[in-house]
C-alpha positions as CSV (number, residue, x, y, z in Angstrom):
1,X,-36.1,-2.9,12.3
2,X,-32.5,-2.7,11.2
3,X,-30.5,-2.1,8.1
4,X,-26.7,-2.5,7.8
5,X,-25.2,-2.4,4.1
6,X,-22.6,-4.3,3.2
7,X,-19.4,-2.6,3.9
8,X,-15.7,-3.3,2.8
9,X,-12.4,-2.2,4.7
10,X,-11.0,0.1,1.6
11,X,-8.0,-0.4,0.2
12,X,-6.6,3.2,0.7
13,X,-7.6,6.2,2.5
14,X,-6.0,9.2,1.9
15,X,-9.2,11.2,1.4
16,X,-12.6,10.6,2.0
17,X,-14.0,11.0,-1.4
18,X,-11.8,7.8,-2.3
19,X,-12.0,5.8,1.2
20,X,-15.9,6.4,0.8
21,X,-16.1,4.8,-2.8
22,X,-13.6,1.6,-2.0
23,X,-15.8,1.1,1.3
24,X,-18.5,0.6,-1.1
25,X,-16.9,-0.9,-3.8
26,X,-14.8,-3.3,-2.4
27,X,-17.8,-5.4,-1.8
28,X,-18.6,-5.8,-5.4
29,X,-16.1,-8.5,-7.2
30,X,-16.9,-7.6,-10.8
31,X,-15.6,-3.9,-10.1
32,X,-12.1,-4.6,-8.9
33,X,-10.9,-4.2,-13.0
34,X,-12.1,-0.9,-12.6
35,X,-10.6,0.2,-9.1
36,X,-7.1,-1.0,-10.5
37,X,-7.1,1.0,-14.2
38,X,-7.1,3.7,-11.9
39,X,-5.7,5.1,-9.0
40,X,-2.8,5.2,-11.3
41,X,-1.8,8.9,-11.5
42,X,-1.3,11.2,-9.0
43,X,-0.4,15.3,-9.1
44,X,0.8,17.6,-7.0
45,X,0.8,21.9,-6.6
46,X,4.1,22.9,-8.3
47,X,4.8,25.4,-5.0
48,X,3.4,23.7,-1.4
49,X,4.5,26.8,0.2
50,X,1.8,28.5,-2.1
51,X,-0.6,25.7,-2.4
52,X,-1.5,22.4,-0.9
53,X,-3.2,20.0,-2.6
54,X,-2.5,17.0,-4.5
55,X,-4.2,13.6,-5.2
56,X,-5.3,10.9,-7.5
57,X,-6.1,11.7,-10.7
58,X,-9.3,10.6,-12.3
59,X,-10.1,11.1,-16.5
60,X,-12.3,13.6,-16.4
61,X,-11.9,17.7,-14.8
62,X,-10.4,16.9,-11.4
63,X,-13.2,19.2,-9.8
64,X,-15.7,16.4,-10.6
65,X,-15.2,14.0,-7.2
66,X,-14.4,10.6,-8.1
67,X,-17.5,9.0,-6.7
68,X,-19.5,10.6,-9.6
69,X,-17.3,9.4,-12.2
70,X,-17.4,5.5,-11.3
71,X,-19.7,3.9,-13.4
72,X,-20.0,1.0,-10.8
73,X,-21.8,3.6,-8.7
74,X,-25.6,5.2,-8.9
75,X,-25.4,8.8,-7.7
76,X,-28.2,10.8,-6.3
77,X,-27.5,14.4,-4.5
78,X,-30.4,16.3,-3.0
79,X,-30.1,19.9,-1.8
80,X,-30.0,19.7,2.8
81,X,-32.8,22.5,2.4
82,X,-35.5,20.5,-0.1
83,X,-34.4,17.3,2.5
84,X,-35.5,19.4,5.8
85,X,-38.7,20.9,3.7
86,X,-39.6,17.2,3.1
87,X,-38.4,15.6,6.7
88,X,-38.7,17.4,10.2
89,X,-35.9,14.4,11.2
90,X,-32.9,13.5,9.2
91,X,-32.8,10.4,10.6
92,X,-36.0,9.3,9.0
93,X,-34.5,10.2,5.6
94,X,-32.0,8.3,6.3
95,X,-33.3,5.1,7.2
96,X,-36.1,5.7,3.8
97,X,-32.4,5.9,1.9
98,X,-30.8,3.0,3.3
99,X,-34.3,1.1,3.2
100,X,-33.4,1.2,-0.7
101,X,-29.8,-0.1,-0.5
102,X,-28.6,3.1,-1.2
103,X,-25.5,5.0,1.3
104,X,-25.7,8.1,2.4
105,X,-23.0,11.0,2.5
106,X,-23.4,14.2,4.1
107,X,-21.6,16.7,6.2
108,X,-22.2,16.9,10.0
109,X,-20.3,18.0,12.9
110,X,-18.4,15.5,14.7
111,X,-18.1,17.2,17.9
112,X,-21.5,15.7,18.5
113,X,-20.7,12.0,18.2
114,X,-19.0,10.1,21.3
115,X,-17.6,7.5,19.4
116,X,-15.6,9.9,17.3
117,X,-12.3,11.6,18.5
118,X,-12.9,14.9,16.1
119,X,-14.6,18.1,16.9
120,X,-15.2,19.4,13.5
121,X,-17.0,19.5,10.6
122,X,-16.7,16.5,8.2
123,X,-18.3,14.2,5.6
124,X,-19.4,10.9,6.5
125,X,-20.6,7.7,5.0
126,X,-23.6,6.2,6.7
127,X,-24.0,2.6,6.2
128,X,-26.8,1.2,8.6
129,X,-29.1,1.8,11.3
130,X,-31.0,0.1,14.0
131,X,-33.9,0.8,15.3
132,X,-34.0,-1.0,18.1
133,X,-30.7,0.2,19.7
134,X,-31.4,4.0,17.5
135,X,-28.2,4.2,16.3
136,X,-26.5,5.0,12.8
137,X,-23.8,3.0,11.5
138,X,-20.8,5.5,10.0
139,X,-17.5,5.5,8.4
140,X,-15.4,8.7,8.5
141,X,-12.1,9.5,9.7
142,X,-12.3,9.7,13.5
143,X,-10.5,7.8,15.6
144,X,-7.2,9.9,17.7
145,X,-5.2,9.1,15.1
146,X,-6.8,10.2,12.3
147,X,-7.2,6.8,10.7
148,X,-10.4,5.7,8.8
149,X,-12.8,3.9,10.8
150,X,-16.6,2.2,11.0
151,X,-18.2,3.0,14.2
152,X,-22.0,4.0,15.7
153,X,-23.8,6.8,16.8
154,X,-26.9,7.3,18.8
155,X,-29.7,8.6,16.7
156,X,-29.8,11.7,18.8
157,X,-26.1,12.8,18.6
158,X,-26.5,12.6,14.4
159,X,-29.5,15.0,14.6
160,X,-27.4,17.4,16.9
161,X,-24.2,16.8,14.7
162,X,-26.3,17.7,11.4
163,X,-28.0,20.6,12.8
164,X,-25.1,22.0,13.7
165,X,-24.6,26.3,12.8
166,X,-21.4,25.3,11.0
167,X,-23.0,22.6,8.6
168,X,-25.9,24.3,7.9
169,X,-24.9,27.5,7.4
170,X,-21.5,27.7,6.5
171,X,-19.2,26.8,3.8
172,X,-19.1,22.5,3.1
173,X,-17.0,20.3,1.3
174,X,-20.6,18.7,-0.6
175,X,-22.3,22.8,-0.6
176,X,-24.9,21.4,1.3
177,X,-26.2,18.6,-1.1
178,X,-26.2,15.2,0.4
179,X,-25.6,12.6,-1.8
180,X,-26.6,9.0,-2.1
181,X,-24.9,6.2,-3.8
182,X,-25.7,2.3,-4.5
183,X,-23.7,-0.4,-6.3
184,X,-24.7,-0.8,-10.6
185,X,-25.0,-4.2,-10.6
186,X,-25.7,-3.9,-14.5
187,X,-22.4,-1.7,-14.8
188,X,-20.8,-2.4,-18.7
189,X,-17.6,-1.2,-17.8
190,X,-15.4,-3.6,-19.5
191,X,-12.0,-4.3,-18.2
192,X,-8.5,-4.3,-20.4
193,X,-5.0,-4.6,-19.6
194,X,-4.5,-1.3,-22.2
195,X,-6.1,0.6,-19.5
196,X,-3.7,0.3,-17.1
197,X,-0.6,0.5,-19.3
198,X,-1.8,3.8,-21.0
199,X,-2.2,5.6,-17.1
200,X,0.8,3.4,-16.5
201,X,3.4,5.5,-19.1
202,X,1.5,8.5,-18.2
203,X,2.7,8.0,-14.8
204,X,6.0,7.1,-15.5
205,X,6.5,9.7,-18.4
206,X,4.9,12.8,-16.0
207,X,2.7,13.6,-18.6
208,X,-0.6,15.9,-17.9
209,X,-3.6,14.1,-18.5
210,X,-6.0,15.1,-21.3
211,X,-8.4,17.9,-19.3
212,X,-5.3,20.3,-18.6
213,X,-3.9,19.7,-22.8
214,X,-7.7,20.3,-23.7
215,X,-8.9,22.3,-21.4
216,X,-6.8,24.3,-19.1
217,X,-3.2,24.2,-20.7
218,X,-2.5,27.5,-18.9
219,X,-3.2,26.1,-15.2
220,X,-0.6,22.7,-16.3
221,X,2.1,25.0,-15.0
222,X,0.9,24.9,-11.5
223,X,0.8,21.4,-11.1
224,X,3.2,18.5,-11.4
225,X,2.2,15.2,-12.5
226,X,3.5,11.2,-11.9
227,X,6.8,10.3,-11.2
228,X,7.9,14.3,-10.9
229,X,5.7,14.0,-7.9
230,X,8.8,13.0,-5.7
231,X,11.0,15.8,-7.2
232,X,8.3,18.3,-5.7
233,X,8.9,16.8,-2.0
234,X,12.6,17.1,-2.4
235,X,12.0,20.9,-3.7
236,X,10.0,21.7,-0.6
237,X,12.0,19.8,2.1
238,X,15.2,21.6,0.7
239,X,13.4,25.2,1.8
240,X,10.9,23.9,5.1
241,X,13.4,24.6,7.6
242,X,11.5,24.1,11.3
243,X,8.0,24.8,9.7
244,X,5.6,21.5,9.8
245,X,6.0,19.3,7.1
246,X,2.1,18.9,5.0
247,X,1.5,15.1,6.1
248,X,-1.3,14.2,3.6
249,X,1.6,14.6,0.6
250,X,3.2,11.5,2.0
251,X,0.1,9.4,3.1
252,X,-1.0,9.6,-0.2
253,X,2.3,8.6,-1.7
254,X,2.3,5.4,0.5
255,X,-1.7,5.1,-0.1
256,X,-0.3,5.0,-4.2
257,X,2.6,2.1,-3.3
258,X,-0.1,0.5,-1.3
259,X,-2.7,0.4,-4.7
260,X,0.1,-0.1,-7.0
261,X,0.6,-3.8,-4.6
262,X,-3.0,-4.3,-4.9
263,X,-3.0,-4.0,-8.6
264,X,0.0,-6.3,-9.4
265,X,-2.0,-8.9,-7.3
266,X,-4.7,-8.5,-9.1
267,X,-3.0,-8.8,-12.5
268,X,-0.9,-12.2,-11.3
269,X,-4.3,-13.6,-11.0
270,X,-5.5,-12.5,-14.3
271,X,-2.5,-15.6,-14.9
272,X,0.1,-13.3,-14.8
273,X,3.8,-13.9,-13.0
274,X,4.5,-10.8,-11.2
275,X,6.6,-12.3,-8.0
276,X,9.7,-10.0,-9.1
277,X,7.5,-6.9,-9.1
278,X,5.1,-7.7,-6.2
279,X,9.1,-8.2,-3.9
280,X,10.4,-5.2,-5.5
281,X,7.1,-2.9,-4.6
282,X,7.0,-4.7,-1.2
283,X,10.2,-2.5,-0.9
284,X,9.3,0.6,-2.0
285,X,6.2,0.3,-0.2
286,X,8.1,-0.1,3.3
287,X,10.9,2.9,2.1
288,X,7.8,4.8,1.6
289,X,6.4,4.1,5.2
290,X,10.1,4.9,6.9
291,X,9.5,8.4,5.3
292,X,6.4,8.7,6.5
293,X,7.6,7.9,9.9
294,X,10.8,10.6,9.1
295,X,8.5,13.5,7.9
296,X,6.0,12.9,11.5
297,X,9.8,12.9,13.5
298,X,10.6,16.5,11.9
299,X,7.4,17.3,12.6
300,X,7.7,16.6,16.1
301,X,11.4,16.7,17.3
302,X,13.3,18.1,13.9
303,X,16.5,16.0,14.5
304,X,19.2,17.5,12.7
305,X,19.7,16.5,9.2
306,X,17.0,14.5,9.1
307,X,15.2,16.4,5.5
308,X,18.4,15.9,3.5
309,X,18.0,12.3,4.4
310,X,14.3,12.5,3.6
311,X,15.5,13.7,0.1
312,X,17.9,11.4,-0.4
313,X,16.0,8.1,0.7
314,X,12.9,10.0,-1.8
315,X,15.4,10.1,-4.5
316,X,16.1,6.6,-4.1
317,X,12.6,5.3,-4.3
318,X,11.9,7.3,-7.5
319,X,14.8,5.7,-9.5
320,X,13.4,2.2,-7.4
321,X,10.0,2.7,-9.0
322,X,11.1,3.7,-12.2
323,X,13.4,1.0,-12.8
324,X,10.4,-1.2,-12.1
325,X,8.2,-0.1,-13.8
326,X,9.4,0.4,-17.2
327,X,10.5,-3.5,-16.9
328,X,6.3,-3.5,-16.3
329,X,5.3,-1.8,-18.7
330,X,7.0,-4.4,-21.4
331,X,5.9,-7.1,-19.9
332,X,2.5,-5.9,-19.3
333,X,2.4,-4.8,-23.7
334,X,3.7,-8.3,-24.2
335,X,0.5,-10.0,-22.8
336,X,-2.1,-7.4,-23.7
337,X,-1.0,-7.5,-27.4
């Protein structure tokens, strides 16, 4: 016997709670109106030598993970402990999940697993298995570079990799709840060109989103939002000096261009003619990649000079974007009324 769910190469994959839910997704046409109203807004930590964190934002309290928010997705979560009480093999839960077209997504230790270049605790998607050959079909960061990839593992190396000290008794990512998700074919979510202009201005303008006016207007000061994004890059490359520049800032930056491509597609074939903007994000997108490429240089070699160019090429793309995107914005108002 053998199950293997159908599985989509995700658009962006900056973090795994987002490469985990386009995987999914992207095999679902209906949803794409959803994927592209959001992954529109993005926010930062005010002071990286502080904090580090930043990432998509999704309308609702950011400690809620995007997967649970989707309404394209079902969402079960059961506790590792009521699982082991139930099943003396996690793999047998496994398959009785995937046997109901649902994925599963649990931390395990990938030290274990020969097919992944890690050796550390991480949460994985689990897509398939087969009997026959006993082995697991997985996506998860772990290939040497660091890049998002599917791949197997034997039956045996995922028991050993989830009964691992570290997963079961130490801190995790999930707190030890494994969740399960499956497409909503019946989903109602209904699609407007209003969506994306609203997250859009909120972008462009640097606004904070509803939660932190509502909610938690005293934390807003510790976080930047939209556009101001790039101004918080420049702040910290100005006082980094020879200390390691935080990669995952910039991936998800280019991740964002990348979306923001994706989503201008999308709209030129909701009869829409975006050429100018697709060309002028098709820029931006590849000055985004060249500083990339510049912050993993510092980080290896620090040539001379080479953050005040950083700043200056970041500065660049901000006014790029801008520029574009308030022309968008009009013409995006005109058609949606």
């Amino acid at each position: 016997m053998k199950k293997i769910l159908e599985i989509q190469e995700p658009i962006i994959t900056t973090f795994t709670h987002h490469a985990h839910l386009l995987t999914i997704l992207g095999t679902e046409p209906n949803a794409r109106g959803w994927v592209f109203s959001n992954y529109i807004q993005i926010y930062i930590d005010n002071n990286l030598r502080k904090n580090s964190w930043g990432d998509f934002y999704f309308p609702m309290p950011y400690e809620i993970k995007s997967l649970e928010l989707c309404k394209w997705i079902l969402t079960q979560k059961c506790h590792e402990n009521l699982v082991d009480k139930r099943y003396s093999d996690i793999v047998d839960y496994i398959k009785d999940v995937l046997e109901n077209d649902f994925f599963v997504h649990m931390m395990i230790n990938h030290k274990y697993l020969a097919n992944s270049s890690i050796d550390r605790t991480h949460d994985i998607l689990v897509f398939g298995y087969d009997q026959a050959k006993q082995e697991l079909h997985c996506a998860d960061f772990a290939s040497r570079a660091g890049k998002y990839i599917f791949f197997k593992c034997s039956f045996d190396e995922f028991r050993e990799a989830y009964r691992d000290e570290d997963v079961k008794k130490g801190f995790t990512y999930l707190n030890h709840f494994i969740y399960s998700y499956k497409v909503n074919k019946e989903c109602d979510y209904g699609y407007n060109v209003h969506n994306i202009i609203f997250w859009l201005k909120q972008y462009v303008n640097s606004e904070a989103p509803e939660y932190w006016e509502g909610y938690n207007y005293s934390g807003r000061v510790l976080v930047t939002w939209g556009m101001d994004y790039y101004e918080v890059l420049c702040r910290n490359l100005l006082t980094i000096g020879d200390e390691q520049i935080d990669l995952k800032f910039y991936y998800l930056l280019k991740d964002h261009k990348k979306m923001m491509l994706e989503r201008l597609k999308f709209l030129e074939n909701d009869s829409l003619c975006l050429k100018e903007y697709i060309e002028a994000y098709e820029e931006i997108y590849k000055d985004i990649s060249i500083v990339v490429n510049m912050a993993v240089k510092h980080n290896v070699v620090n040539p001379k000079g080479i953050t005040d160019r950083m700043i200056d090429r970041i500065k660049n793309i901000k006014a790029a974007e801008y520029r574009v995107l308030c022309k968008l914005i009009d013409v995006l108002e005109g058609v949606g009324g």
